[in-house]
Structures are given as C-alpha cells and as structure tokens.
N, C-alpha and C positions, 0 to 999 in steps of 0.2 A: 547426339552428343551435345549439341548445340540448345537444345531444349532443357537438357538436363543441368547446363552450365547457367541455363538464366532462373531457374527453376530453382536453384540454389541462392542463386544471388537476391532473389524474391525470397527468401527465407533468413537469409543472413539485413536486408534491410528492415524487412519486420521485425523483427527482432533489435537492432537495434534504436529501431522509433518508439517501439514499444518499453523500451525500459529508459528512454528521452521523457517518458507522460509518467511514470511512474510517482507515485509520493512521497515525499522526504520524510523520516521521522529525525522528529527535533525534539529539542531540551526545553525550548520555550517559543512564546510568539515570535515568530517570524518578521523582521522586520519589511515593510509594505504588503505585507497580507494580511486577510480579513478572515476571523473568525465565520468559518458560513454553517457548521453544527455541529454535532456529535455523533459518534456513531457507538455501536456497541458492539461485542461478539461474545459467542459462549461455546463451549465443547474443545478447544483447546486442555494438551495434558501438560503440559510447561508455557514457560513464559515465551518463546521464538513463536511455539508453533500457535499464540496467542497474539504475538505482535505478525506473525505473516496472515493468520486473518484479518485481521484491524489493518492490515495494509492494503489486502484486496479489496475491503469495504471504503477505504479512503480512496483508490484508484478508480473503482466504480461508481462513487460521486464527484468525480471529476477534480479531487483537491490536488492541489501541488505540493501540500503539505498535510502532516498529522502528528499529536502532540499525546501520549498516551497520559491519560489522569489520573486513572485507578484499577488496579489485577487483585481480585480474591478468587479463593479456591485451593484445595492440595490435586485433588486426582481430576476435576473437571474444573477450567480458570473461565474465568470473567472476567473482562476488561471494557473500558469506555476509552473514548479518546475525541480530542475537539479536531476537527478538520477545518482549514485553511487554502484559501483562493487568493 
C-alpha cells in the first residue's frame, strides 16, 4: 500500500513539473525573451489541433514561449510560429 501511495505521488509531481516547462503562446514578443527560431507543423485538421502541435515542437526545443505567425489550409493546416527563450 505504501509503494502504491508514493507511486502515485511520483506521478501527480511529474505531472505537475511537467506542465511548470511547458510553452506559453503569446499575442506578441515577450517581454525579456529572445527570439531563438521558428518552428513549423503540418497535418493538423483545425486551428487547436494545429496550435497543440506547434506547442509540442516549441516544448521540445526548449522555449518558454511561442508566438504563432501564420495558419493556411481547409482539411490539412500549416502553421509556423517564432519561438522564445
């Protein structure tokens, strides 16, 4: 019982560290952060499930932020976005 109680608690801290690193999307530059690139995504069918790709590719290069620029597409979208350190 006692394995299963820390076993938990190692999942509920993960989880909350894990979305402490997460990316912000923002409206504009960020004030004290540094443009560091661009990222881009494709194969989204709407605009969310275009901005939660563009969040995992900002997440996985390490930004604290992401600033989407540009969405085309009707049934398959494209997006870019500047990412922020």
């Amino acid at each position: 019982m006692k394995n299963a109680k820390i076993a938990i608690a190692a999942i509920v801290f993960s989880t909350l560290s894990f979305g402490a690193t997460a990316a912000d999307l923002v409206n504009s530059a960020p004030e004290g952060q540094q443009k560091v690139g661009v990222i881009s995504a494709t194969g989204g069918h709407d605009l969310t499930s275009l901005e939660t790709q563009l969040n995992a590719k900002a997440n996985a290069a390490g930004a604290k932020s992401f600033r989407i620029t540009s969405t085309t597409g009707q049934d398959v979208m494209h997006g870019t976005a500047v990412i922020y350190q």
